[in-house]
Residue, then its C-alpha position, 0 to 999 in steps of 0.5 A: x500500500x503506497x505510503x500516505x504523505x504527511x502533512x505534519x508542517x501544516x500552519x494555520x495563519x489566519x488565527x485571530x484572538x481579538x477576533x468574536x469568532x471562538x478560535x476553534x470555529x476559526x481552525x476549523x474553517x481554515x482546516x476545511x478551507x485548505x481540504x477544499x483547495x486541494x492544499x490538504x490532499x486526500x490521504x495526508x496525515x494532519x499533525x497531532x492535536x499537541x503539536x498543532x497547538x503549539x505551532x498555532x499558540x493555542x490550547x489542546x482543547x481547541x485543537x480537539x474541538x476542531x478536529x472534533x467537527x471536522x470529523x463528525x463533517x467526515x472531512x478527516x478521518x481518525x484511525x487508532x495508533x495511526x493518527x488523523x488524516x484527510x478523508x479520501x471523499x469530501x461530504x456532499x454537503x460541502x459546497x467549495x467557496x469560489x475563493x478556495x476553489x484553487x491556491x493560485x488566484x486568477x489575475x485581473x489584468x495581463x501579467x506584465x513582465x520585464x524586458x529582459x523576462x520577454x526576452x526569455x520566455x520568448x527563447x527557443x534555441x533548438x527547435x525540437x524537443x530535447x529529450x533526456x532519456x534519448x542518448x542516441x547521438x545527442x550530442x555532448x553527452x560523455x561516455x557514462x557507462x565508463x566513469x570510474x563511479x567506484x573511485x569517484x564514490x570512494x572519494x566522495x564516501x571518504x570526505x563525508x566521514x571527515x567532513x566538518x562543521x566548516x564544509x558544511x558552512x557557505x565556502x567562498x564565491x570564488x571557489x574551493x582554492x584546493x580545485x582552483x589551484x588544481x585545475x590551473x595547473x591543468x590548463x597550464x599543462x594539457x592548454x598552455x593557459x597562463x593563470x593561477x588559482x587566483x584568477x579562476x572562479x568555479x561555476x555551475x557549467x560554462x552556461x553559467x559562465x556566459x551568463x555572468x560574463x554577459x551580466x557583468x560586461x554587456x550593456x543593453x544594445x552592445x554588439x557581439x560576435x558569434x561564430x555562425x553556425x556557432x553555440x545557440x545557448x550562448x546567442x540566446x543568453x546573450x540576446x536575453x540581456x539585450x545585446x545585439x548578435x552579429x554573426x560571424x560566419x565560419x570556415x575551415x580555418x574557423x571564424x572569420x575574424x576580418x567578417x566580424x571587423x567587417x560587420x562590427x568593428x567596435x563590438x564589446x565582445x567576441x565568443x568563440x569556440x576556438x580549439x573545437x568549433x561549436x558545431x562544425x568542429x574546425x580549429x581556429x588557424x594561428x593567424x585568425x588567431x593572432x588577428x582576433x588578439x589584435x582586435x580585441x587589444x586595440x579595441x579594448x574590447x573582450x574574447x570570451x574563450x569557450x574551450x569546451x571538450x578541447x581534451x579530446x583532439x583525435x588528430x592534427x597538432x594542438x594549439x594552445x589555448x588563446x589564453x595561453x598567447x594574450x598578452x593584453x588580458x582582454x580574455x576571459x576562458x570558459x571550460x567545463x568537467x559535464x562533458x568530461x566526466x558526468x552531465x549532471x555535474x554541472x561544474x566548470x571553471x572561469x579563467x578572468x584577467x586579474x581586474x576583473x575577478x572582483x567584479x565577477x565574484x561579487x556578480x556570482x555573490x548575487x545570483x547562487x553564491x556559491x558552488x556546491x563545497x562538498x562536490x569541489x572537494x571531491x574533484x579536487x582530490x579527484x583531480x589531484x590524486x590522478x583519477x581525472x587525467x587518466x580517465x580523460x586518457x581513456x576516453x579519448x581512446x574509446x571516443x576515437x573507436x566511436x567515431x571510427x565506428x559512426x564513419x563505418x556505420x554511415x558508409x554502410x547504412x546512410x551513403x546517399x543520405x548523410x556525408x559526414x563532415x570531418x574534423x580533428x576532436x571533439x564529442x559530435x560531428x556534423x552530418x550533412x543532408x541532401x540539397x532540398x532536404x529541411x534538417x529541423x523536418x528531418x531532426x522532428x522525424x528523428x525525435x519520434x523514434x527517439x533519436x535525438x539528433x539536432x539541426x544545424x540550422x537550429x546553430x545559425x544566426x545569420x546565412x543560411x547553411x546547408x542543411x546538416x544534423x549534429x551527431x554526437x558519438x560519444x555517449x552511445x557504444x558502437x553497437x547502438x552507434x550502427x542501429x541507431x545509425x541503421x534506425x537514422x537511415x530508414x527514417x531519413x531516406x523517404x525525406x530525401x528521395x521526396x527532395x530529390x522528385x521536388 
């Protein structure tokens, strides 16, 4: 039998001594009021008449009157050694008050909301329905099954035991020094970042990154540059503060950065996905590189690096992070461990120039302050202790067979269908459509079998590219690589063939 919910919390506000009405006339219609709401569900248990009377200040016996009533009405029910609970049928002489009828009261006007609050309800960055539970070819999603759940318990076991009054306090904004220290030592190392500890802030995922880069930096009507096709999230978090998009479009060398000079010479700030173009997967060459410093240093405007999955390279020569090669502290360097370890971490780091790290801890001060003390000092030991690298080490080995395993699948099921489009790392690759062939059509008709590839024009925001679907093959073993592909097909060939005979 299903365990009945307690309600044991329930207060009653309305009590008024001063007021002609007997207080156990007034429980009582505040008791049958909250019954008729639905905010004392059927089946909840009512707390005992001692501890209701103490948290509404009044005597036991004016509890007991009250629940005496109630009970007689039928509207609770009391059971020995069990205690007194809502009665699963209301009496049929109950008749609802038109202000009980619901707990939320209807307004009387259009509810009117800021600029900014339109600006998010009106965001819809994808253009199909993301899917939790659908982790064939979504893309982003690390290979789960293969986290070393074992040490990451022990670690997380073992700090409990020895944790303290102090872990369990508020920790700095700034983050766990223990993990900032170590994961400067890792950028130094694996990107060629130039940082210390003191300049890095732990946050919840690079998506909180953007937000407080766009927060503390962009003014209402300021422009940025955003690669095209580039990372939706961010151009919707940045459009949601008012700032004006302009994108930039991306080649094989990656974001042309002489376009966005072009286009906006004097934006406040560039986003870039440098070492693993969002989506397309391209590196941005050294001269783009170099062009794009030299910009931002006589423009006194800001790059904001986001270097997510930079650890998976498969191929081709590394370059070091544009952090690594910023002589004029106009960088701010976004990275996150979702997509390296476990999705709902949800814990990432940012790297600012010294005189802006004031600024941005007292921004994180006034949106979630912190995050989670337990969870930084696990990933430092972590971290410390080896465990993160070696399992970044592993994975690159097992992502380079899957994505052997995509190319295999594609060649066999989907020649004619998808031309698959290659770069040197990352988690997902773009798959291009036929000419004729609508991808966000295309990505619906996947969502139905649940498949949960995205559209490349959902990653556009300027002109149009040809159409593609973003493919992650990090998430999904090789066997459910080829049926997925083989289920992808099926469903993708009437599309095309109906685009060929338009």
């Amino acid at each position: 039998m299903p365990r009945r919910p307690s309600i044991s919390s329930f207060r009653a506000f309305s009590l008024d001594p001063t007021a002609p009405e007997p207080l156990h006339r007034q429980l009582y219609d505040e008791i049958r009021r909250a019954i008729l709401a639905g905010r004392l569900a059927a089946g909840s248990r009512l707390p005992a008449s001692r501890e209701l009377a103490s948290v509404t200040h009044v005597s036991r016996n004016t509890v007991l009157s009250a629940y005496e009533q109630l009970l007689a009405e039928g509207y609770i029910q009391s059971r020995a050694g069990s205690g007194t609970f809502v009665s699963y049928t209301i009496p049929d002489s109950a008749v609802p008050e038109p202000a009980a009828t619901s707990d939320v009261p209807q307004p009387h006007s259009p509810r009117k909301l800021s600029n900014r609050g339109e600006r998010l309800a009106a965001t819809s960055f994808v253009g199909v329905p993301l899917m939790p539970t659908a982790n064939t070819f979504r893309p982003g999603l690390p290979a789960l099954d293969h986290f070393p759940m074992d040490i990451w318990r022990r670690i997380m076991d073992r700090r409990l035991r020895r944790a303290s009054v102090r872990m369990l306090s508020y920790d700095e904004p700034q983050g766990y020094l223990p993990l900032r220290e170590a994961i400067a030592a890792h950028l130094g190392a694996a990107r060629g970042a130039r940082c210390s500890a003191s300049q890095i802030m732990i946050v919840n995922g690079s998506q909180q990154a953007i937000d407080l880069v766009a927060r503390v930096l962009l003014d209402e009507g300021d422009e940025v540059w955003l690669e095209s096709p580039g990372y939706f999230a961010a151009r919707a978090a940045f459009e949601a503060f008012g700032a004006r998009v302009v994108p930039v479009p991306v080649d094989e060398q990656g974001m042309e950065v002489a376009k966005g000079v072009e286009r906006a010479p004097h934006a406040r700030l560039a986003y870039c996905t440098p070492s693993h173009q969002n989506p397309l997967g391209v590196t941005l060459s050294l001269p783009r590189r170099m062009a794009l410093m030299q910009w931002a240093a006589n423009n006194g405007s800001w790059v904001l690096e986001d270097d997510n999955a930079s650890e998976y390279r498969y191929s081709g020569r590394p370059l070091a992070a544009l952090q690594g090669i910023d002589t004029s502290q106009r960088v701010l360097y976004a990275g996150t461990f979702s997509k390296v370890m476990f999705s709902s971490l949800r814990l990432g780091y940012l790297v600012l120039p010294p005189d802006l790290v004031k600024p941005f801890v007292h921004a994180r001060e006034l949106t979630d302050r912190q995050t989670p003390g337990v969870i930084q000092t696990v990933l430092a030991d972590f971290m410390n202790e080896g465990h993160f690298s070696r399992h970044v080490r592993r994975m690159r080995t097992l992502y380079a067979s899957r994505l052997d395993a995509l190319r295999d699948a594609l060649r066999k099921h989907a020649t004619g269908l998808l031309e698959l489009h290659e770069a040197e790392g990352g988690m997902s690759r773009v798959a291009m459509l036929p000419d004729g062939v609508d991808d966000r059509e295309a990505a619906l008709a996947l969502a139905a079998v649940n498949i949960q590839a995205l559209p490349l024009s959902s990653y556009v925001c300027g002109e149009p590219v040809r159409s593609g679907l973003v493919l992650g093959f990090t998430g999904v073993d090789e066997v459910e690589l080829e049926n997925g592909v083989r289920k992808m097909s099926e469903v993708l060939r009437p599309l095309c063939e109906a685009a060929r005979g338009a």
